[in-house]
C-alpha positions as CSV (number, residue, x, y, z in Angstrom):
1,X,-33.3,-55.5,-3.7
2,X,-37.0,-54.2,-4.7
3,X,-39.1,-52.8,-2.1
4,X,-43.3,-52.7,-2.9
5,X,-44.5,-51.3,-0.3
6,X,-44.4,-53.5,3.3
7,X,-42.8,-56.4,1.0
8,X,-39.1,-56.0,0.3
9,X,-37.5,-59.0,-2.3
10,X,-34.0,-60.1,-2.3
11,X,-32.4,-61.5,-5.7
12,X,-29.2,-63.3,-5.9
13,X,-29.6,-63.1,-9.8
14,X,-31.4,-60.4,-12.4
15,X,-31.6,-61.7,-16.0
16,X,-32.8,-59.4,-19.3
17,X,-34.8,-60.6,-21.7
18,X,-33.8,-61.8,-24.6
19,X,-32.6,-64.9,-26.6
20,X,-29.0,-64.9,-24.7
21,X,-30.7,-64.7,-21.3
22,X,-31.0,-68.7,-20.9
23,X,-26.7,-68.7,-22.0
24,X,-25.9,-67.0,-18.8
25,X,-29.0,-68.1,-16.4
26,X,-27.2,-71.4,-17.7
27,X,-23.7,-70.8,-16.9
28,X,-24.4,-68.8,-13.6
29,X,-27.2,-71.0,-12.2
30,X,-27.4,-74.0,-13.6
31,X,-24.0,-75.3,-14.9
32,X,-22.8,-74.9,-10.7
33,X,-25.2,-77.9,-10.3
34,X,-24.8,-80.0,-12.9
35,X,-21.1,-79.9,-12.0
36,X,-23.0,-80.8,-8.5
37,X,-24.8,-83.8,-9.9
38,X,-21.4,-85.3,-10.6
39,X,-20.4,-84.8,-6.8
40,X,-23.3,-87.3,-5.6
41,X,-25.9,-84.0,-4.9
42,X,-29.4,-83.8,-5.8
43,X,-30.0,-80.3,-7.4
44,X,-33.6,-78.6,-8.4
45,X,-34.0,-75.7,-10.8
46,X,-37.5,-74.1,-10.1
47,X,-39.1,-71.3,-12.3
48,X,-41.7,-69.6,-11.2
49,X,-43.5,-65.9,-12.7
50,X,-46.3,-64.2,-14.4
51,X,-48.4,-66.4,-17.0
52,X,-46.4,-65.3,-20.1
53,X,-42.9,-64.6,-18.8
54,X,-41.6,-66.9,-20.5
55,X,-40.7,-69.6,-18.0
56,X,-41.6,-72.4,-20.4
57,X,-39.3,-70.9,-23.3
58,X,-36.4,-70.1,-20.7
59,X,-36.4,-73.5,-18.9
60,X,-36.9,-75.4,-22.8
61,X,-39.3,-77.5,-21.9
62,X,-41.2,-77.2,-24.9
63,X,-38.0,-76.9,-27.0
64,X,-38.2,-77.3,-30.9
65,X,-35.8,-80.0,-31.7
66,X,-33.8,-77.7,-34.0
67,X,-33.8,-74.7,-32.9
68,X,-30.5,-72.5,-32.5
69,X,-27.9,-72.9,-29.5
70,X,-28.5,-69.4,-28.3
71,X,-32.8,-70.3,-28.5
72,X,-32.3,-73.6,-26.6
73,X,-33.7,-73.8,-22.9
74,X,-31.9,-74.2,-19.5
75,X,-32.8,-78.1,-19.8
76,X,-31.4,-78.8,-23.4
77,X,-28.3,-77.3,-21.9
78,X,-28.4,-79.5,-19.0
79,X,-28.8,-82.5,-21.1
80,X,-26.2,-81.4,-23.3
81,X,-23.5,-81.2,-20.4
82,X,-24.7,-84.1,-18.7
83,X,-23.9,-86.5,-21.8
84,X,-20.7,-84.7,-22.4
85,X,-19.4,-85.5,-19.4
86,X,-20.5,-88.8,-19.4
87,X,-18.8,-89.7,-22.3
88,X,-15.5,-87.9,-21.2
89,X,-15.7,-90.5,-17.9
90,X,-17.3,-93.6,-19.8
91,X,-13.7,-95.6,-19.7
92,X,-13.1,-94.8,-15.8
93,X,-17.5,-94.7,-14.3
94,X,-20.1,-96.7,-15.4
95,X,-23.6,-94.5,-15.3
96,X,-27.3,-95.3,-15.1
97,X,-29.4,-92.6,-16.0
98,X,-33.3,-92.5,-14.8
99,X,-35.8,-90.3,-15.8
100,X,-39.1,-89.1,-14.3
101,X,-41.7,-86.2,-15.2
102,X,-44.1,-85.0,-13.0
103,X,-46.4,-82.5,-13.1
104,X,-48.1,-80.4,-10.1
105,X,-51.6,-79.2,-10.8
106,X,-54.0,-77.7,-8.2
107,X,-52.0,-79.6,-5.3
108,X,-51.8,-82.8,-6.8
109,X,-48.9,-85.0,-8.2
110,X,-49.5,-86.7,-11.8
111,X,-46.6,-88.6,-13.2
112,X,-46.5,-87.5,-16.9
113,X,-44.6,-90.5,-18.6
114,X,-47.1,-92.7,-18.8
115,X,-50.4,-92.2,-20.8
116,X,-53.7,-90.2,-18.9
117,X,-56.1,-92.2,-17.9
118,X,-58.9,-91.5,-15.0
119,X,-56.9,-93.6,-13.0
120,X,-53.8,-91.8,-13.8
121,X,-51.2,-92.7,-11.1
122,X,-51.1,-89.8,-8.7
123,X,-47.5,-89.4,-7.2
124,X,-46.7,-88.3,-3.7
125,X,-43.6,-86.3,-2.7
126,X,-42.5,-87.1,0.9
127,X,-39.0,-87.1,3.3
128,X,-37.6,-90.1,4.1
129,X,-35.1,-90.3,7.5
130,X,-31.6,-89.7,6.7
131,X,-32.7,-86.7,4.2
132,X,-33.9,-88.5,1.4
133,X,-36.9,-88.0,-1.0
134,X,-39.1,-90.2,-2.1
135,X,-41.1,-90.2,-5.0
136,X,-43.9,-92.5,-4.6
137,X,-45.8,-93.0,-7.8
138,X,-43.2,-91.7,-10.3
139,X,-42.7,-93.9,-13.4
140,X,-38.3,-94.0,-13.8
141,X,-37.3,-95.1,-16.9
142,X,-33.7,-95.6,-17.9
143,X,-32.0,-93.5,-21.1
144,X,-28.8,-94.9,-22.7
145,X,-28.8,-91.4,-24.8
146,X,-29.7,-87.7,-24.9
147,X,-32.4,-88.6,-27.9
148,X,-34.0,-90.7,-25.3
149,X,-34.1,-88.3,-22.3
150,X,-35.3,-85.5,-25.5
151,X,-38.2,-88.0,-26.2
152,X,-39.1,-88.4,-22.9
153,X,-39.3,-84.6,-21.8
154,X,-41.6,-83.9,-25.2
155,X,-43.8,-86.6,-24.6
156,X,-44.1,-85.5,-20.9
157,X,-44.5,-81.4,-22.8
158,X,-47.4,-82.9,-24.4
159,X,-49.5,-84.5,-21.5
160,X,-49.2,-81.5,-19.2
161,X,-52.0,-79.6,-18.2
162,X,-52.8,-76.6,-20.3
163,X,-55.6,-73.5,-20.9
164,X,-56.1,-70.9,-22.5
165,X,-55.4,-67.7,-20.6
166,X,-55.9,-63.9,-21.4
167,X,-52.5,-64.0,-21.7
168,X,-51.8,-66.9,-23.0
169,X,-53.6,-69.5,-25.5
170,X,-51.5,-72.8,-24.3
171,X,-50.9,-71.9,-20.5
172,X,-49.1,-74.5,-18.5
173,X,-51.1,-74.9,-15.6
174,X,-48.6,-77.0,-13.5
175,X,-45.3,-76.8,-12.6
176,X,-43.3,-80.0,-14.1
């Protein structure tokens, strides 16, 4: 728990820097929900902090394509169990995997597959009765491999929106 001042935080996790941070943020965090995905639940990973922190490197969004196992992101490694267990069930399930991108920026939703235009579609986030979401305005495309999904999430990379910062000289400003 930290305490500053009237505010007091509770953390169920507390990760060090560090090139093997993302291996156990991975297998602690994220690895539960993947396992989830092939249950029939919907999971979200969500990283928020200071301009800087590193959320971008830890979540691998901007990943270089050959970079080391212990460099790769929390979604590299997602992709990579995903399509491993796929092809251990391939002769028992058949699977369809769709893929979106969106980006949030000041409030607004911008679907980040398809080129910018100034009538970029704008996507809208909303419940739907019987607990679903619905993602109005998102572009799903289908990938039949991991090199598909990897071209997808760097073309996305490339398209969000971005400043420079006095901490930063490529700041995402979005969430994606």
């Amino acid at each position: 728990q930290v305490i500053t001042g009237p505010h007091s935080f509770s953390y169920d996790h507390v990760f060090g820097g560090g090139g093997k941070g993302s291996d156990k943020l991975y297998e602690e965090c994220v690895a539960p929900l993947v396992d989830g995905l092939f249950g029939g639940y919907n999971a979200t990973v969500f990283a928020y902090g200071q301009t800087g922190s590193g959320k971008t490197y830890t979540m691998g969004s901007a990943f270089p394509q050959m970079c080391s196992d212990e460099e790769r992101g929390v979604i590299p490694k997602a992709m990579d169990a995903i399509f491993q267990r796929i092809a251990c069930m391939k002769d028992s399930k058949e699977f369809t995997i769709k893929v979106g991108f969106v980006e949030i920026h000041k409030e607004e939703g911008k679907e980040l597959r398809a080129v910018r235009t100034s009538t970029s579609t704008s996507v809208h986030i909303r419940e739907v009765p019987g607990g679903g979401i619905m993602r109005a305005g998102v572009n799903e495309v289908e990938v039949n491999n991991q090199s598909e999904m990897i071209a997808g999430l760097e073309r996305g990379t490339c398209l969000r929106a971005t400043a420079a910062t006095g901490m930063n000289q490529r700041s995402s400003r979005s969430h994606a």
